[in-house]
C-alpha positions as CSV (number, residue, x, y, z in Angstrom):
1,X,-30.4,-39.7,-29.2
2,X,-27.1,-38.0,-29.9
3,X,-28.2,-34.7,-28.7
4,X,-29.7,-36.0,-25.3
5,X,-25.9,-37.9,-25.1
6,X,-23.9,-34.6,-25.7
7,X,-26.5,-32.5,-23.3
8,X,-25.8,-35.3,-20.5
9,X,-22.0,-35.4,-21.4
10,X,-22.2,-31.1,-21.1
11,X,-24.6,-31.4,-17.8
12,X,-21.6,-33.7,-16.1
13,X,-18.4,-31.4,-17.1
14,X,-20.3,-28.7,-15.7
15,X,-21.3,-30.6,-12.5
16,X,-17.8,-31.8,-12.3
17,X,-16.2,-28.3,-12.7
18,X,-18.6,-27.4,-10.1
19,X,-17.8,-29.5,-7.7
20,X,-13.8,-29.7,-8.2
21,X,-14.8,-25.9,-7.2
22,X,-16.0,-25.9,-4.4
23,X,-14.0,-28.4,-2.8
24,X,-10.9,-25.8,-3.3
25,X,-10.8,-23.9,0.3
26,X,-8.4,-21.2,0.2
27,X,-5.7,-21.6,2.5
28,X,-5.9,-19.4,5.7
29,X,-3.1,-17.2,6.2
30,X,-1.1,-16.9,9.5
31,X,1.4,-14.5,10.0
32,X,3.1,-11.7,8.6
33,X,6.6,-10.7,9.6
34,X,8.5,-8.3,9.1
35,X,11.9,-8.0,11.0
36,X,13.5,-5.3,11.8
37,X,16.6,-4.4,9.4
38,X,15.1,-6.4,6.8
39,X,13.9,-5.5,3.4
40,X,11.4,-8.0,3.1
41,X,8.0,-8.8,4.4
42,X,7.1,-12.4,4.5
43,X,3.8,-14.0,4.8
44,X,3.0,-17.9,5.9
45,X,-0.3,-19.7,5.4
46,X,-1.8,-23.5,6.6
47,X,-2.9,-25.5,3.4
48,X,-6.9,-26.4,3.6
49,X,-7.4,-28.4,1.0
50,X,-4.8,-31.5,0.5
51,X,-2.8,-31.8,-2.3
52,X,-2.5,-28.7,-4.0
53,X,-0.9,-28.2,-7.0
54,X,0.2,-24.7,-5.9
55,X,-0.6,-21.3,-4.0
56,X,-0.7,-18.1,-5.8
57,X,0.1,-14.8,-3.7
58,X,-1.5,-11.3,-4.6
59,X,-0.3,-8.0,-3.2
60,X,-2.2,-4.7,-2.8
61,X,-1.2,-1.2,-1.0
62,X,-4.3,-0.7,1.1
63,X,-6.9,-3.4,2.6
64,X,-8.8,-4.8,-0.4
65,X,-6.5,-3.6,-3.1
66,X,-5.1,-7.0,-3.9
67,X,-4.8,-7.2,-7.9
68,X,-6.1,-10.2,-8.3
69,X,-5.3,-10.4,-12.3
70,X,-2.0,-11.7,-11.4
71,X,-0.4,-13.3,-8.4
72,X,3.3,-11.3,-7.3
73,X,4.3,-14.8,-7.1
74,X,2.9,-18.7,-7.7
75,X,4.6,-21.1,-5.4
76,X,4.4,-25.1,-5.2
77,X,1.8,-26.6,-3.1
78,X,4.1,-28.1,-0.6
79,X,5.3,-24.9,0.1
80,X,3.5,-22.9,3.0
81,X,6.0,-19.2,2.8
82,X,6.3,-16.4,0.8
83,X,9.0,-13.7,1.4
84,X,8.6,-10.3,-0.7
85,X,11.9,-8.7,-1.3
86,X,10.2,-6.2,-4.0
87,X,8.5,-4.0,-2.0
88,X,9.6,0.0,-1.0
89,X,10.4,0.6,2.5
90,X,8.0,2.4,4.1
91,X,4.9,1.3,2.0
92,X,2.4,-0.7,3.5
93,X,1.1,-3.8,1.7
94,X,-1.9,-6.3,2.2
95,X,-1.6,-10.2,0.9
96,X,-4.1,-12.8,0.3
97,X,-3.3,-16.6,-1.4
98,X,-5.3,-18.7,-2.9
99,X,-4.9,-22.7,-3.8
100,X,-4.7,-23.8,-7.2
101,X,-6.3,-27.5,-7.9
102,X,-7.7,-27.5,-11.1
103,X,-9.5,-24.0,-10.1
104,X,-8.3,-21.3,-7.8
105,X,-9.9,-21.1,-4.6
106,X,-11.6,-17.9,-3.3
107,X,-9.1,-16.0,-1.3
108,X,-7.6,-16.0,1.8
109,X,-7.8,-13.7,4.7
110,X,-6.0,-10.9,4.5
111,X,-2.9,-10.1,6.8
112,X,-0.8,-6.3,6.1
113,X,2.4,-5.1,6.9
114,X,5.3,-2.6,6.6
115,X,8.9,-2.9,5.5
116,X,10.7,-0.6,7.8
117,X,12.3,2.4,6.5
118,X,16.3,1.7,7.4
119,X,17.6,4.8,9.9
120,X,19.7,7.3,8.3
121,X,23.5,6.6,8.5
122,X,25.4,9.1,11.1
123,X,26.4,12.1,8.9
124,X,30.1,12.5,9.3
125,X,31.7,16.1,8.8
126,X,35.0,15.8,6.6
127,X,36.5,18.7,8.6
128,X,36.8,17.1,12.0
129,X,37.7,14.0,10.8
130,X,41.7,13.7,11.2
């Protein structure tokens, strides 16, 4: 009797992880912008499933080279806005976010973008300056 107890009691944890899975949507992602004269690229996303605990962000430098061991950032549930200040001018990077609620969702779309490389200041010649 107390094996058939613990087999049920191992059957429903399962079924509940399960199912708290697969109600966790990953949160669709809806811009990327990057201004001009700004060192930062920064990426917003709608919440799909209600009341997450929080989103994590993942970066790669080409389309489907996200690291997905760990997020470049986790941020609260209630907020829907990441800005990167840590990448390198001129390299291009690809996000995804995922909600956390108990489990982490599958991923989101991905969006990509490019921090500007700032223009060259005007080279000034010390000999005609008076």
């Amino acid at each position: 009797m107390k094996r058939i107890l613990f087999a049920c009691l191992a059957l429903a944890a399962f079924s509940g992880l399960a199912l708290a899975q697969s109600f966790v949507v990953g949160p669709a992602v809806d811009t990327v912008i990057v201004a001009p004269g700004q060192r930062a690229i920064i990426i917003t996303w709608t919440e799909s499933t209600p009341a997450v605990t929080n989103f994590n962000v993942y970066r790669g430098t080409s389309p489907g080279g996200e690291n997905y061991v760990t997020p470049i950032a986790s941020v609260s549930g209630t907020v829907l806005v990441f800005p990167d200040f840590t990448g390198v001018p001129g390299t291009n990077y690809c996000y995804i976010v995922t909600s956390v609620l108990v489990v982490e969702s599958a991923p989101s779309n991905e969006v990509c973008g490019t921090i500007p490389v700032p223009p060259n200041p005007p080279f000034l010649n010390p000999l005609i300056i008076k």
